[in-house]
Backbone bond lengths (Angstrom), bond angles and torsions (degrees), N, CA, C in turn:
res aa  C-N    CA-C-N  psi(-1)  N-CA   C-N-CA  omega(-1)  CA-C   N-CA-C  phi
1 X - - - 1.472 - - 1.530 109.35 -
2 X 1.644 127.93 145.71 0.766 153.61 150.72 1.357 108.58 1.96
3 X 1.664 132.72 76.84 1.861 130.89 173.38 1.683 102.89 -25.28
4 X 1.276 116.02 -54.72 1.631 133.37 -155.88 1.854 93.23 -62.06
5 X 1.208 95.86 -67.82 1.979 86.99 -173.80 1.429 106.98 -71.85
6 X 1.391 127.63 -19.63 1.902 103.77 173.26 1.687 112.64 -80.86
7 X 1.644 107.36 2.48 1.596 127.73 177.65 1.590 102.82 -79.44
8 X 1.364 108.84 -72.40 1.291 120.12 167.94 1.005 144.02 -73.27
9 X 1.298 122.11 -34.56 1.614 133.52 -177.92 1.432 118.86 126.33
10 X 1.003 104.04 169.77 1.544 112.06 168.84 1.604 102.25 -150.26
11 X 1.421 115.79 122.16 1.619 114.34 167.78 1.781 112.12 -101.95
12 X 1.117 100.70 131.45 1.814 106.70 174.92 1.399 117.72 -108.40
13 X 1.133 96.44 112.19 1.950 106.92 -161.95 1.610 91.90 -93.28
14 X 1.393 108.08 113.73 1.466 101.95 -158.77 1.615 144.18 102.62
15 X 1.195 124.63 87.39 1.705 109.88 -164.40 1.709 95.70 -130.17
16 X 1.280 125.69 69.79 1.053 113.29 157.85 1.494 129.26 -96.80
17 X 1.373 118.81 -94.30 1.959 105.70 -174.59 1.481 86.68 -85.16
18 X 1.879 122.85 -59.16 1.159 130.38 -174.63 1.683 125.79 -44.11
19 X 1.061 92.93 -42.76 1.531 119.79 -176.37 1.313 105.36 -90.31
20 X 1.103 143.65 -5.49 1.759 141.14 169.02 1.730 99.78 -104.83
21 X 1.386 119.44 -67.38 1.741 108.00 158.35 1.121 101.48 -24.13
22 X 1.180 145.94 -91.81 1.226 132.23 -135.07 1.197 133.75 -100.17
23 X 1.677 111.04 17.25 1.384 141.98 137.48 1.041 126.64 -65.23
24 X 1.530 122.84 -25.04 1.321 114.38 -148.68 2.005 79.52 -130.35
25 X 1.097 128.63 -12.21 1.452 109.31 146.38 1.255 124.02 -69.16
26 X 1.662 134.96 -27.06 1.431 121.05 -147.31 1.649 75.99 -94.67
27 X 1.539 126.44 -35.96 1.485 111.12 -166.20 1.719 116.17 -85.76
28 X 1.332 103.59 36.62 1.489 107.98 -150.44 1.898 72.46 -136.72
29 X 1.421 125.98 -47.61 1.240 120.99 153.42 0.967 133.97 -64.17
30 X 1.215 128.09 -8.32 1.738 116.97 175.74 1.480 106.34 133.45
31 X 1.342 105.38 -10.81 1.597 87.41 -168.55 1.595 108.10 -76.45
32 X 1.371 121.11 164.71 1.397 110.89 -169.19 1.676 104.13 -90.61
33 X 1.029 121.74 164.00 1.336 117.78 156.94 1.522 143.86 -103.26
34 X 1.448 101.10 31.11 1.175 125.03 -164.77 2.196 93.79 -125.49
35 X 1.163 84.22 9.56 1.896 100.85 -175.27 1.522 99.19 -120.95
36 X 1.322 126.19 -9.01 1.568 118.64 171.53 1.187 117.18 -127.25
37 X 1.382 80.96 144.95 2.222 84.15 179.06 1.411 103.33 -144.62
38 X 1.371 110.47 134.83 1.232 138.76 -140.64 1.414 95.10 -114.38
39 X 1.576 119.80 128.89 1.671 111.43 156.76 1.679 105.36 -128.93
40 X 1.469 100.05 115.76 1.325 105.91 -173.70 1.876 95.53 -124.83
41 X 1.034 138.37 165.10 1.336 139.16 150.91 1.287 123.60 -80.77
42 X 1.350 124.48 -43.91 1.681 137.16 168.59 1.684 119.43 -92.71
43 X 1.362 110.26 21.99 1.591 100.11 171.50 1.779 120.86 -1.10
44 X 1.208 114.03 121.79 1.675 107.39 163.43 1.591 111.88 -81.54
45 X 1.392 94.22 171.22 1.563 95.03 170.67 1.500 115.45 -55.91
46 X 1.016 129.92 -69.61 1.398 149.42 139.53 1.845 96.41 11.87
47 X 1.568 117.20 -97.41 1.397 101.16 -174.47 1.415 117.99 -64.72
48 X 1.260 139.85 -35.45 1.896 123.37 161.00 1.532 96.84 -28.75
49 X 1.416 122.77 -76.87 1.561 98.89 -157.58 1.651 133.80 -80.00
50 X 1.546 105.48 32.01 1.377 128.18 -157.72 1.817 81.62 -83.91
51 X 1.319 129.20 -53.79 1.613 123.10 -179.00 1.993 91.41 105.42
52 X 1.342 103.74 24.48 1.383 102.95 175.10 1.541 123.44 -97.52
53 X 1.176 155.27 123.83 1.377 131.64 169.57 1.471 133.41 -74.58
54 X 2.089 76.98 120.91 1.361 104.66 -165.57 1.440 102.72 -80.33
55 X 1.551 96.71 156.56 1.411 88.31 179.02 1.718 144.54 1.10
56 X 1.395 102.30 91.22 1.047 105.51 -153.48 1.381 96.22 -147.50
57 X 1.232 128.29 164.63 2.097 127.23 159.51 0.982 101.12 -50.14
58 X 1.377 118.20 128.51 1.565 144.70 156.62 1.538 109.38 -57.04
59 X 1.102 100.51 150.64 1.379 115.61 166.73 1.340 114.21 -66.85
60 X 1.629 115.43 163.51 1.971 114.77 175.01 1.284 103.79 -71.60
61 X 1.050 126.69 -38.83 1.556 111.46 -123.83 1.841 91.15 -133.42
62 X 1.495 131.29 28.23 1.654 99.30 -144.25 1.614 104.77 -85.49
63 X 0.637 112.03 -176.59 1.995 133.45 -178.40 1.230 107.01 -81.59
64 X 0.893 151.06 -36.30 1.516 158.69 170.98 1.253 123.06 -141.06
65 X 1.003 125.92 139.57 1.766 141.13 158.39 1.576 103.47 -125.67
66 X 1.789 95.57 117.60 1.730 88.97 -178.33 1.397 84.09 -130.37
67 X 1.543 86.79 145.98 1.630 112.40 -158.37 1.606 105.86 -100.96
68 X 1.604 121.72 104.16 1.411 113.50 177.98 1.665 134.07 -130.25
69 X 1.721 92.14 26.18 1.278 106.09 174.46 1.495 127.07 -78.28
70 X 1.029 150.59 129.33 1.302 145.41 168.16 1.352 119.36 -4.50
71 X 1.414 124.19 137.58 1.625 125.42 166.86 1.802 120.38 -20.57
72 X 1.606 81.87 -55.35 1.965 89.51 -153.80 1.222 90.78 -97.34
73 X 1.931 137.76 33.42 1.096 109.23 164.25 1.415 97.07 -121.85
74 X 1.327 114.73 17.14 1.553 129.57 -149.53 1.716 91.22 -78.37
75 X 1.561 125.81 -55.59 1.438 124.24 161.90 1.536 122.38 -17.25
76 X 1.281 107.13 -40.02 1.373 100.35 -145.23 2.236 95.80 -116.19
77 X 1.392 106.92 -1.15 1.201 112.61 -166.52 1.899 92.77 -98.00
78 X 1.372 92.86 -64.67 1.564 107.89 -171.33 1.205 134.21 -33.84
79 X 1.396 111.62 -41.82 1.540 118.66 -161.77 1.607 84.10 -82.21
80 X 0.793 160.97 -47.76 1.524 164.95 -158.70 2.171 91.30 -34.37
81 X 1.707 100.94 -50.65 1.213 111.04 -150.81 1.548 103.25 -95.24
82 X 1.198 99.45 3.70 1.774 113.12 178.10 1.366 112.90 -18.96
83 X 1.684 103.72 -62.29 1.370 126.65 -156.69 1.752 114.69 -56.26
84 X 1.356 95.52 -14.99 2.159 113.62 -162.76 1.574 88.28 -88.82
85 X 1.241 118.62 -36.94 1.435 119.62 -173.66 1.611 127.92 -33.28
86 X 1.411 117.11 178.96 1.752 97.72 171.17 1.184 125.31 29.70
87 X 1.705 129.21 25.56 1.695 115.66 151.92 1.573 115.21 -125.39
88 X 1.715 103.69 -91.83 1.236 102.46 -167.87 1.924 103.29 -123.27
89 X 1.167 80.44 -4.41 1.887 61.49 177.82 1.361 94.12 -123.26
90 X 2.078 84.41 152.98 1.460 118.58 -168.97 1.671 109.36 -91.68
91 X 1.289 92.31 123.11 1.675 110.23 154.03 1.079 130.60 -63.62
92 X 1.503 132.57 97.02 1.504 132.64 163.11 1.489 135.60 -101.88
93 X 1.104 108.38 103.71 1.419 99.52 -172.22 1.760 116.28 -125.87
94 X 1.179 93.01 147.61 1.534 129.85 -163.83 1.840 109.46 -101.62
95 X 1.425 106.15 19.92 1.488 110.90 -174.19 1.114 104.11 -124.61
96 X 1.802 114.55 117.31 1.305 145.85 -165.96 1.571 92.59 -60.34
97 X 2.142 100.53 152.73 1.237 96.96 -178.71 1.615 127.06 78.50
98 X 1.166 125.09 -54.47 1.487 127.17 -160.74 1.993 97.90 -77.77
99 X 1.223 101.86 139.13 1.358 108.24 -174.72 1.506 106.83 -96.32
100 X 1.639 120.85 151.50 1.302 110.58 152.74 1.005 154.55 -22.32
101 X 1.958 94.84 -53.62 1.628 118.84 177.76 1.809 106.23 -75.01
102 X 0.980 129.08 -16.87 1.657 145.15 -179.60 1.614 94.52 -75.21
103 X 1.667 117.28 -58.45 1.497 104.43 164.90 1.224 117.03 -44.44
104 X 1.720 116.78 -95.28 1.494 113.15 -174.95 1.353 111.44 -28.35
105 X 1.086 128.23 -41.70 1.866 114.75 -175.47 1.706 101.95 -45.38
106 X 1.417 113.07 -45.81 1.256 109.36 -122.85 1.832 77.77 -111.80
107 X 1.163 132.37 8.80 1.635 136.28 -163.35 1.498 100.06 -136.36
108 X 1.040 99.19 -64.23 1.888 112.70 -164.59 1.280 103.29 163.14
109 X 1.288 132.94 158.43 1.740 150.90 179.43 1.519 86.24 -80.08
110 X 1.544 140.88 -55.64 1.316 145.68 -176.56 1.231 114.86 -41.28
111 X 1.809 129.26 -28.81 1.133 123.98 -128.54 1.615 105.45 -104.50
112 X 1.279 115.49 120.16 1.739 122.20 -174.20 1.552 110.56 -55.96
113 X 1.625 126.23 96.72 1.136 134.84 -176.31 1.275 123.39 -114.74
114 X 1.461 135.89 117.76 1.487 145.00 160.51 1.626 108.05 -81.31
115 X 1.306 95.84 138.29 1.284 100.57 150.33 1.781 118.57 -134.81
116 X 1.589 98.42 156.31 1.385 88.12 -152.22 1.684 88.51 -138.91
117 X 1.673 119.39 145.73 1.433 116.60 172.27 1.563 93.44 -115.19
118 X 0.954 118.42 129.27 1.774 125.75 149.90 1.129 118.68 -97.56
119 X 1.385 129.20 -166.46 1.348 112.32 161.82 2.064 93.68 -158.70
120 X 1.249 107.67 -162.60 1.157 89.54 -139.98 2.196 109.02 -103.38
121 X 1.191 96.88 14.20 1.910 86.00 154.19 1.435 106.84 -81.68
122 X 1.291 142.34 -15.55 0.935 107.89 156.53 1.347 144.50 -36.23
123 X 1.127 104.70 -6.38 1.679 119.45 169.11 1.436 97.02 -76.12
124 X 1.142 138.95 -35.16 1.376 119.22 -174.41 1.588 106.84 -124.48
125 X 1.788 103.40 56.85 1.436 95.92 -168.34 1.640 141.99 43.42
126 X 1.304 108.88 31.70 1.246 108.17 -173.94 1.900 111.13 -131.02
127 X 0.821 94.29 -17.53 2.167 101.21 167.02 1.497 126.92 -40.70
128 X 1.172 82.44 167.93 1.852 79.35 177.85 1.656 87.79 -143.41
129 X 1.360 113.83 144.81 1.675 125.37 -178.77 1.349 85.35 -126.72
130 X 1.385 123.65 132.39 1.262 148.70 136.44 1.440 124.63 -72.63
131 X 1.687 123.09 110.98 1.600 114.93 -176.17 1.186 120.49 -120.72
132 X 1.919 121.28 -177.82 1.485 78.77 -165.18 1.785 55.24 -171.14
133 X 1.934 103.61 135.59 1.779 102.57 -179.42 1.735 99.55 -111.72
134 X 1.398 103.67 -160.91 1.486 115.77 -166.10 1.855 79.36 -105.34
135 X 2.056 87.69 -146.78 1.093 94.50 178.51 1.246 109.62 -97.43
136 X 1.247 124.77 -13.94 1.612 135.75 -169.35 1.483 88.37 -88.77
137 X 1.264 154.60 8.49 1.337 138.81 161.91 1.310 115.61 -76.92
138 X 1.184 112.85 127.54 1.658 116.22 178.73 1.323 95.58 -91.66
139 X 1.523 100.37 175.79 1.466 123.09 -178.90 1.536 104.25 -69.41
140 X 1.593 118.93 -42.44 1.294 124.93 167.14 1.110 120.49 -58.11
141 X 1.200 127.46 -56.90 1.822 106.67 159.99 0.902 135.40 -99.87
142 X 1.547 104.21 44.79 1.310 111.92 134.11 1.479 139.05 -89.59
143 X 1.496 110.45 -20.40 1.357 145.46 138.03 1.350 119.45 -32.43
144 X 1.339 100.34 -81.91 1.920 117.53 157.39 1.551 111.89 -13.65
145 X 1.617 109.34 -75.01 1.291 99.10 179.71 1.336 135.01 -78.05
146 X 1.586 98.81 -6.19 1.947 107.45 -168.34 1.778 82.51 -76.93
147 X 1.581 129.47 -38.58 1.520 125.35 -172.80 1.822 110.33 -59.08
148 X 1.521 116.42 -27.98 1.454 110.46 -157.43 1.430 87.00 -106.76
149 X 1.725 127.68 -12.74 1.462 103.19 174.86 1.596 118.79 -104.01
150 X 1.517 96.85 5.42 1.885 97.35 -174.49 1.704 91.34 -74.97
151 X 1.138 128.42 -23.27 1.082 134.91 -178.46 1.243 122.10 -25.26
152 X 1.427 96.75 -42.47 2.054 114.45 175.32 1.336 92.34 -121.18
153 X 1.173 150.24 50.51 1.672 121.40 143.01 1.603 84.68 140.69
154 X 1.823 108.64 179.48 1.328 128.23 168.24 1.635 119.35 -43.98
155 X 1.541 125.77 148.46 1.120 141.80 161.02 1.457 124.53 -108.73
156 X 1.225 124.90 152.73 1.523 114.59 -157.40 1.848 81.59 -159.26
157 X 1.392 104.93 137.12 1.509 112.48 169.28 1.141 100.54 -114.80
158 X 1.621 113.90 131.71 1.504 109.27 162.75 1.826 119.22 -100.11
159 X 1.003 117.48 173.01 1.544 135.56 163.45 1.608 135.98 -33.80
160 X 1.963 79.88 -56.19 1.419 97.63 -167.94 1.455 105.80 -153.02
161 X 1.244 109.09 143.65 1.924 108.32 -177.23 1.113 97.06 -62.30
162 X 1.402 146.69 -38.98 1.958 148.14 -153.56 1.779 84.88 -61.62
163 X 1.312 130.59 -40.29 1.255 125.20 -155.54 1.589 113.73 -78.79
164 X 1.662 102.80 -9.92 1.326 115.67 168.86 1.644 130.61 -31.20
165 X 1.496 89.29 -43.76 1.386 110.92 -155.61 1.803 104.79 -78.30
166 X 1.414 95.35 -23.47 1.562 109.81 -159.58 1.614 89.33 -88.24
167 X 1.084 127.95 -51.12 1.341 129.56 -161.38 1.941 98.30 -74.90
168 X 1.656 112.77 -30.93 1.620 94.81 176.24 1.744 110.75 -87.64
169 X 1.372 106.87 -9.89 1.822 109.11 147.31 1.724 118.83 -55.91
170 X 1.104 113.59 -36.33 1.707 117.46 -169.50 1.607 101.23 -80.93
171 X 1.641 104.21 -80.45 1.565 116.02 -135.76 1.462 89.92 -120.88
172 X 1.018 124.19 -19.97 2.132 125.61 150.02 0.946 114.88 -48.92
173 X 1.567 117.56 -48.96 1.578 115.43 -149.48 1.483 93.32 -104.34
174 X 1.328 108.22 -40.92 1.835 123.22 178.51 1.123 145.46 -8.13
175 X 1.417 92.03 -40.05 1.644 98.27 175.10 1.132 104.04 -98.17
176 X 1.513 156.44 -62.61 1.108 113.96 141.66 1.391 137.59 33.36
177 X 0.987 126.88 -82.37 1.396 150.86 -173.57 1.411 103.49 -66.57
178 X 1.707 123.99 -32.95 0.965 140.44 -148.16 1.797 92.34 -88.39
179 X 1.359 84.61 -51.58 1.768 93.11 -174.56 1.369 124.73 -76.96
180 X 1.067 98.64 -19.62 2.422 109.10 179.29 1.677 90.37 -72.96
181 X 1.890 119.63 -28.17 1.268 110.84 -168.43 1.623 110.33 -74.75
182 X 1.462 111.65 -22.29 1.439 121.16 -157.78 1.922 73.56 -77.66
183 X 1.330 109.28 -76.85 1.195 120.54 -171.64 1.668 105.76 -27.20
184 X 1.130 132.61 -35.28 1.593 114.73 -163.51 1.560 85.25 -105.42
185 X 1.417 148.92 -20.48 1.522 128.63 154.48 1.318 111.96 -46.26
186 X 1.136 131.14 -54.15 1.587 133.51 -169.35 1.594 112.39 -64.08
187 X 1.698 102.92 -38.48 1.474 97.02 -176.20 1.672 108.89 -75.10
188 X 1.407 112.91 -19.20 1.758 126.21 -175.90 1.766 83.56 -71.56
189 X 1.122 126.13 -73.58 1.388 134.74 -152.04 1.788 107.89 -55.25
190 X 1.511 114.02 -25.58 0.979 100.85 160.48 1.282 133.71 -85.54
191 X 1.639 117.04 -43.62 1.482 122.94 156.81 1.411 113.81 -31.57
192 X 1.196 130.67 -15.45 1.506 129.19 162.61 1.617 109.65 -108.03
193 X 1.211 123.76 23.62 1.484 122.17 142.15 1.646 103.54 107.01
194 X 1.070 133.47 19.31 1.272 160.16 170.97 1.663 101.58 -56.00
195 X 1.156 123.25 161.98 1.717 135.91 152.88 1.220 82.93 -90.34
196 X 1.429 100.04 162.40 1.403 134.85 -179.78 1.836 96.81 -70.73
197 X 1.277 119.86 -72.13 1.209 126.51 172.84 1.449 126.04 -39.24
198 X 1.102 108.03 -41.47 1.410 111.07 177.45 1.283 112.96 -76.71
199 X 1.088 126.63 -28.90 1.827 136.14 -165.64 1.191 98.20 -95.58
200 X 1.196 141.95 -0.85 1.855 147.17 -174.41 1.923 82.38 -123.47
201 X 0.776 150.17 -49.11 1.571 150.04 -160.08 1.623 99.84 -82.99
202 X 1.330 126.19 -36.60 1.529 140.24 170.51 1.477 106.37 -65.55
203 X 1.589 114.04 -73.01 1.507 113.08 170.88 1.534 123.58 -10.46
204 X 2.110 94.24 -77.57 1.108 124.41 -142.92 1.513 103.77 -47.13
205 X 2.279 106.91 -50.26 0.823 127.61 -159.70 1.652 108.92 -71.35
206 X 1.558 109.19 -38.40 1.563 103.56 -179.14 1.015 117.70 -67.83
207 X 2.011 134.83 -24.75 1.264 125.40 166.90 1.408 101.66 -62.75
208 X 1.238 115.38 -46.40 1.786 106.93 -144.38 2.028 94.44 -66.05
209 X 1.446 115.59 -40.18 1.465 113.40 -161.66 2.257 90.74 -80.47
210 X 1.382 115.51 -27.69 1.524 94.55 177.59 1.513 111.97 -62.19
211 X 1.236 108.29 -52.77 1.488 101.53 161.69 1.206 134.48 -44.86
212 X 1.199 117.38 -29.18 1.745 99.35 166.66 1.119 112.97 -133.54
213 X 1.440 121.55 54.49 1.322 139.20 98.83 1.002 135.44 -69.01
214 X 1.521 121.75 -18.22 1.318 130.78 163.48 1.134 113.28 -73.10
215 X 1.265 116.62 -29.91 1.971 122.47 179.20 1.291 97.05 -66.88
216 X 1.509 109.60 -76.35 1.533 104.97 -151.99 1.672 114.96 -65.30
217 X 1.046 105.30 -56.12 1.876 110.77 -176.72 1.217 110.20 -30.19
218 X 2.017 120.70 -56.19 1.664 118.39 176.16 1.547 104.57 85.23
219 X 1.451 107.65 28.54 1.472 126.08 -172.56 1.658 108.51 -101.37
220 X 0.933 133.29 124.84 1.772 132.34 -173.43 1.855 84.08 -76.24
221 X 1.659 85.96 117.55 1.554 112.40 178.58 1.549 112.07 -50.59
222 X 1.401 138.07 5.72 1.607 148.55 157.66 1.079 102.00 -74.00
223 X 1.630 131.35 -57.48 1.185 120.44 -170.48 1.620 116.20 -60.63
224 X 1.392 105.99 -45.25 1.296 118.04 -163.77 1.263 89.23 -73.87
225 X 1.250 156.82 -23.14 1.788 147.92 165.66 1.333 100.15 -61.60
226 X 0.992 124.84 -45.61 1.844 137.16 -166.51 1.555 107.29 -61.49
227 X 1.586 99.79 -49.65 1.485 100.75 -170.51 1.726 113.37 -71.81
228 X 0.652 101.95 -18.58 1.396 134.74 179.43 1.805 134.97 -69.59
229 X 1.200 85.65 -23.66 1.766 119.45 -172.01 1.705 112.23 -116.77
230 X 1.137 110.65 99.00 1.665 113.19 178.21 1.581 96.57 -105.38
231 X 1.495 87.22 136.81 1.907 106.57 171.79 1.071 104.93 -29.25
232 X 1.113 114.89 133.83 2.020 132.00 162.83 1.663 92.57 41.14
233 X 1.537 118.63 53.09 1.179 102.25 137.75 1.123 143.11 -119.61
234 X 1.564 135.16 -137.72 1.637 127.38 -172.79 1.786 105.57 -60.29
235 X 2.019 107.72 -30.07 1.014 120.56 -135.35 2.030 96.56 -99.15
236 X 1.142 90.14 -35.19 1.175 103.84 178.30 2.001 118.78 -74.47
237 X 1.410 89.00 -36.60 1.607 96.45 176.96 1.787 105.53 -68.22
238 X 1.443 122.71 -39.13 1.322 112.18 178.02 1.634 113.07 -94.18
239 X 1.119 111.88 15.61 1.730 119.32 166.75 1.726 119.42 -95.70
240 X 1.727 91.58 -21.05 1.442 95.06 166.28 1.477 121.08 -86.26
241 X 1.415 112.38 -9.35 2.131 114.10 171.31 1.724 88.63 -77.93
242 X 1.605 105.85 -60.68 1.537 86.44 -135.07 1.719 93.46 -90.20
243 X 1.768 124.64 29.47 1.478 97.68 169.31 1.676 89.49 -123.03
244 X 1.251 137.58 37.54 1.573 149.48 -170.30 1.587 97.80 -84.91
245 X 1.370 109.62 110.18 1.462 112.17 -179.27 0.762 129.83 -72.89
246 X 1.433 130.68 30.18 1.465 140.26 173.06 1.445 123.70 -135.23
247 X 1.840 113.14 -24.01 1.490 111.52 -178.62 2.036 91.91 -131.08
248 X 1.081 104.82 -7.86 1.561 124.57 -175.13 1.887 107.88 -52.71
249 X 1.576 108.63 173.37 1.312 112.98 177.15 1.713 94.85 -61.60
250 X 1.514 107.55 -80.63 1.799 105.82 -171.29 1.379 116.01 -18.09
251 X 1.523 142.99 -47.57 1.193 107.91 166.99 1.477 134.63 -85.92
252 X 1.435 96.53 -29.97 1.974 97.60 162.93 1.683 115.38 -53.38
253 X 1.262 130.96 -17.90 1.547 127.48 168.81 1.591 103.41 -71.42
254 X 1.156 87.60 -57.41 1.644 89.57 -162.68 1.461 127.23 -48.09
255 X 2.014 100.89 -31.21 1.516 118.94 179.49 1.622 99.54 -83.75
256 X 1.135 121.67 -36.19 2.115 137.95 160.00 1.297 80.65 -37.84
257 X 1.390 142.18 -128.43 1.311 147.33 171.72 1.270 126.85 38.92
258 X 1.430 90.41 -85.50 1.903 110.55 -176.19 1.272 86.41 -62.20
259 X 1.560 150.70 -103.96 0.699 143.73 -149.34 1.469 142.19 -31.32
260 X 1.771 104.99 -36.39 1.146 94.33 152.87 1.603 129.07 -86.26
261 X 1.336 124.97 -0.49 1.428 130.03 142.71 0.752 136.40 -47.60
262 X 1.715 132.36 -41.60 1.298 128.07 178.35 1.753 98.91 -87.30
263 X 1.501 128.93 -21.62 1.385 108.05 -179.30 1.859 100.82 -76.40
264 X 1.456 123.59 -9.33 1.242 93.03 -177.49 1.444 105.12 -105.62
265 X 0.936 143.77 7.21 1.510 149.34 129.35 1.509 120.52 -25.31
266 X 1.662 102.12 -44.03 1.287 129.70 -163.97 1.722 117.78 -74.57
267 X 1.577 88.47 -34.19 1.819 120.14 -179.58 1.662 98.34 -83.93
268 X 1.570 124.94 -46.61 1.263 108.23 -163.34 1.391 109.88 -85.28
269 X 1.421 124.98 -6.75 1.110 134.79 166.32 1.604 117.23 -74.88
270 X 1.024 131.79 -32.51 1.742 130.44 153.53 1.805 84.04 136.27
């Protein structure tokens, strides 16, 4: 981990599912815990015995403040940290919705800000956070934060903040999406005469192992459908409902998608 933040600190405004994952990777890497201090209101058992300082006076000067409290509590958390604003330490935050320009308002126009979407295997090390800095972001913290968020899963830099919205439509909202799918295999698997248990234990396992077969192999997910699909068989007869370009998955994703795009457009706009 990062010499500079176990030098300075790191404060985590926020430690719930997001904010405990990703505590309990960086101190699982090396970082010390005598270098973070935590302001949460409901501590779990779990962070009390982390050996971190809990709520407690912040340090002057620290290296990061990553921001992981909820949207609508963001008013009432932030201004506390006013004072860190406009110098040297970077703002990262992990709270859906909230814009850059909503930071600098609320920090300083000066103030070095990431914003970052994860989503939520990062609870079990498996996410991907997409980030995206101001102009006060250096190349180094941009580094900085790609080190404290690989912690739980993949990192991805984007272009442009506008693309925010698209990526908490995809791999924000995604899993989600991921799980209503497990859920409607199991309810299909029983309507064809299944136990309940068994048809949720079948699901679970064929998403969770297509997916990582999709990880590891590094195969464009067409082929791997293709290889998969023999003429007039079981595989092919149910690839023709759900890939039908008109009542099929491809357009129910795509309207899945947009939709949650334009509602988070909808959020960063007030």
């Amino acid at each position: 981990m990062d010499q500079e933040i176990a030098r300075r600190g790191l404060v985590l405004l926020g430690c719930g599912k997001m904010g405990s994952a990703m505590l309990e990777g960086w101190l699982a890497r090396g970082l010390p815990a005598g270098s973070v201090w935590v302001r949460d209101p409901h501590p779990s058992d779990w962070l009390q015995a982390q050996g971190v300082h809990l709520n407690e006076a912040l340090p002057a000067d620290p290296a990061i403040v990553l921001v992981a409290v909820k949207p609508q509590m963001m008013a009432g958390a932030l201004p506390d940290l006013a004072a860190l604003g406009n110098g040297a330490t970077l703002f990262l935050s992990v709270a859906a919705g909230v814009t850059i320009a909503q930071y600098e308002a609320m920090l300083g126009g000066a103030t070095p800000v990431i914003r970052a979407m994860p989503n939520t295997p990062a609870a079990v090390g498996q996410g991907i956070t997409a980030i995206i800095g101001n102009a006060n972001a250096t190349a180094a913290h941009l580094e900085q934060a790609e080190a404290l968020l690989s912690a739980v899963g993949q990192v991805v830099r984007l272009e442009a903040e506008a693309q925010m919205d698209a990526v908490t439509g995809l791999s924000g909202s995604g899993p989600a999406y991921v799980f209503h799918l497990i859920e409607c295999l199991a309810a299909a698997g029983e309507a064809e005469g299944l136990a309940p248990d068994l048809a949720l234990q079948l699901a679970r396992a064929t998403v969770a192992g297509a997916g990582a077969l999709a990880m590891a192999s590094g195969t464009d997910p067409a082929e791997l459908r293709r290889n998969v699909t023999s003429p007039n068989g079981t595989t092919q007869a149910g690839l023709e409902v759900l890939m039908d370009a008109e009542r099929g998955l491809p357009p129910l994703v795509r309207a899945t998608v947009a939709a949650a795009t334009r509602r988070s457009e909808e959020l960063a706009r007030g």
